[in-house]
C-alpha positions as CSV (number, residue, x, y, z in Angstrom):
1,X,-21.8,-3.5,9.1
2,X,-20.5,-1.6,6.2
3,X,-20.9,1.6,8.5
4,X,-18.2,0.1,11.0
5,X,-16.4,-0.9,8.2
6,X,-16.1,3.3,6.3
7,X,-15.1,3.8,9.9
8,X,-12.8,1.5,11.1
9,X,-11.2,1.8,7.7
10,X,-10.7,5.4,8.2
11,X,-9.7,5.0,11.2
12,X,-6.7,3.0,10.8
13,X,-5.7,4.8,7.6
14,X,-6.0,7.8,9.3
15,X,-3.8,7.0,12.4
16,X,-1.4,5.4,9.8
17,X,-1.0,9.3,8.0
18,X,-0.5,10.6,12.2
19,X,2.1,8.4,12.7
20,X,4.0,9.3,9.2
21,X,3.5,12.9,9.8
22,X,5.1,12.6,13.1
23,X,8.2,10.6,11.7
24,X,8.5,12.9,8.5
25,X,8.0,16.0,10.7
26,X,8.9,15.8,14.3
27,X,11.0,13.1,15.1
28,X,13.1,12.7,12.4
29,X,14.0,16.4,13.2
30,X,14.0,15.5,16.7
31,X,16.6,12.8,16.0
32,X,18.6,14.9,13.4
33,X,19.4,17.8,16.4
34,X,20.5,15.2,18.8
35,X,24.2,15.2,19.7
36,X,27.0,13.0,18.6
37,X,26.1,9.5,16.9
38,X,22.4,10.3,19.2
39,X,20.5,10.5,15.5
40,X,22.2,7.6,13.4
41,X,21.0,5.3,16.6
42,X,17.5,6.7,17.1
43,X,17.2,6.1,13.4
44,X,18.5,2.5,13.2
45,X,16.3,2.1,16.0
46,X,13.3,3.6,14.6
47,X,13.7,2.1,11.5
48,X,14.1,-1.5,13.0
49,X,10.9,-0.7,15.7
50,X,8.5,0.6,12.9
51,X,10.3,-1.4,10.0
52,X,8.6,-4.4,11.8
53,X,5.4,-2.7,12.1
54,X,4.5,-0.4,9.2
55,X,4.1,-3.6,6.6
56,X,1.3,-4.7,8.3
57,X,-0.3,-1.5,8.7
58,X,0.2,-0.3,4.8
59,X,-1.5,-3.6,3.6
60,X,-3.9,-3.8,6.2
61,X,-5.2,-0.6,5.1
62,X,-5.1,-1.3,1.4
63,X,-7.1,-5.0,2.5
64,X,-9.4,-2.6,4.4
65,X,-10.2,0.1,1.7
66,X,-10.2,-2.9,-0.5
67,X,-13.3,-4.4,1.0
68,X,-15.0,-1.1,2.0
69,X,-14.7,-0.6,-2.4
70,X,-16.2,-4.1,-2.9
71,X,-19.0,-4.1,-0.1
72,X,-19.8,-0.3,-0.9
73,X,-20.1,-0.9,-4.6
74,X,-23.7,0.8,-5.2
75,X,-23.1,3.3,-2.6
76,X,-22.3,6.9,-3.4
77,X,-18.4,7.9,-2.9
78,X,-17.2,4.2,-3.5
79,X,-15.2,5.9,-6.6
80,X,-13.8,8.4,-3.7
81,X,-12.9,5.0,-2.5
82,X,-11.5,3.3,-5.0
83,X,-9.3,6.0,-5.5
84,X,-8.0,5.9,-1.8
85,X,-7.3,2.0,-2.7
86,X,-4.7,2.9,-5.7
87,X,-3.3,5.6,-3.6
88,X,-2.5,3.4,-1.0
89,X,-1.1,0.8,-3.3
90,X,1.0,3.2,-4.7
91,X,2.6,4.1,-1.2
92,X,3.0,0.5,-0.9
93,X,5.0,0.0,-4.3
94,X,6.9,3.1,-3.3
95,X,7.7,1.7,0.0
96,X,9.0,-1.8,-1.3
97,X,10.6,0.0,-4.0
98,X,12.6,3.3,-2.6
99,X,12.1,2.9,1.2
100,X,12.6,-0.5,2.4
101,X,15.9,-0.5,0.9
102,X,17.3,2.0,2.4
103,X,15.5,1.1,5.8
104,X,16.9,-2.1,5.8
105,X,20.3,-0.8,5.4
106,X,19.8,1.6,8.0
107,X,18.9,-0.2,10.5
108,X,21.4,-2.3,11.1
109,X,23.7,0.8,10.8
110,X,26.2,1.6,14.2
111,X,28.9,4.1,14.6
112,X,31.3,1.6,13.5
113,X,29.9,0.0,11.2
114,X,27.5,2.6,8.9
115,X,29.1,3.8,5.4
116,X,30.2,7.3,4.4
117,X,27.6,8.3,3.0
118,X,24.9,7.5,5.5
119,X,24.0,11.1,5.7
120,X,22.7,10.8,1.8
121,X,21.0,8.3,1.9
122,X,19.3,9.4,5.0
123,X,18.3,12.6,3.0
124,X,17.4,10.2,0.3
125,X,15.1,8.2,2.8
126,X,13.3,11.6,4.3
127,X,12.8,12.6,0.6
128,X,10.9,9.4,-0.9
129,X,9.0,9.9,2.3
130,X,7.6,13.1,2.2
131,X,6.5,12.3,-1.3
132,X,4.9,9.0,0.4
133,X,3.4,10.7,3.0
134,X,1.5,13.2,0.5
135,X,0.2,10.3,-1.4
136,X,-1.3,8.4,1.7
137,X,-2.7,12.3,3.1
138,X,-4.2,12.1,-0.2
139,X,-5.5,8.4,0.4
140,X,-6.6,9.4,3.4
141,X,-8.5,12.7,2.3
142,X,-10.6,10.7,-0.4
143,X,-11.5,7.8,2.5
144,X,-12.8,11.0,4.5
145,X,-14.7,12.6,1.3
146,X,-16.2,9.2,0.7
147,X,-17.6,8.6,4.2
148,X,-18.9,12.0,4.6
């Protein structure tokens, strides 16, 4: 059981650090080259589509490490794991703290209605992110170590 556990943990933590690489990487760049008001609006909706999603998935896979630490106690790596635990609770303080405002904000944000400097604090946004993103690689990494 504590096999499909390391697994599934990795798993889901894994797929989390895709989907962050692909926002941080590709389709926030994708969004920024699109004409017009095109990005603002792919944004807002983004932020409103994954903004309902990514909670769940952030403390899911802090729950998950959680319990792969406690049931993997006396096995080797569970340090490895432990580790991947305070790295994800850090992206989760970092999120509640310098994202989620911002995201909330932005995602109710329309042509008409979104302030000046929406561009800044877009580039704010990207920035906390990219630093996020390294931490949860990192999570990710010392789940992997400690399975292997």
């Amino acid at each position: 059981m504590l096999n499909a556990l390391e697994v599934f943990t990795t798993v889901v933590v894994g797929l989390m650090v895709g989907v962050e690489l692909s926002v941080a990487f590709v389709m926030n760049r994708i969004f920024d080259a699109l004409p017009e008001d095109g990005g603002q609006l792919a944004r807002s909706h983004g932020g409103r589509m994954l903004g309902a999603l990514m909670p769940f998935w952030y403390i899911g896979s802090v729950l998950l490490g959680a319990a792969w630490a406690v049931a993997g106690w006396s096995r080797p790596g569970a340090g490895f794991v432990v580790i991947a635990v305070a790295l994800l609770i850090v992206s989760v303080i970092m999120s509640v703290l310098l994202l989620v405002p911002i995201n909330n904000r932005g995602k109710t944000w329309t042509p008409e209605n979104r302030p000046a400097d929406w561009k800044e604090q877009t580039k704010r946004w990207d920035s906390y992110h990219y630093v996020r993103v390294a931490v949860i690689v990192a999570a990710f990494t010392f789940l992997v170590i400690a399975l292997v």
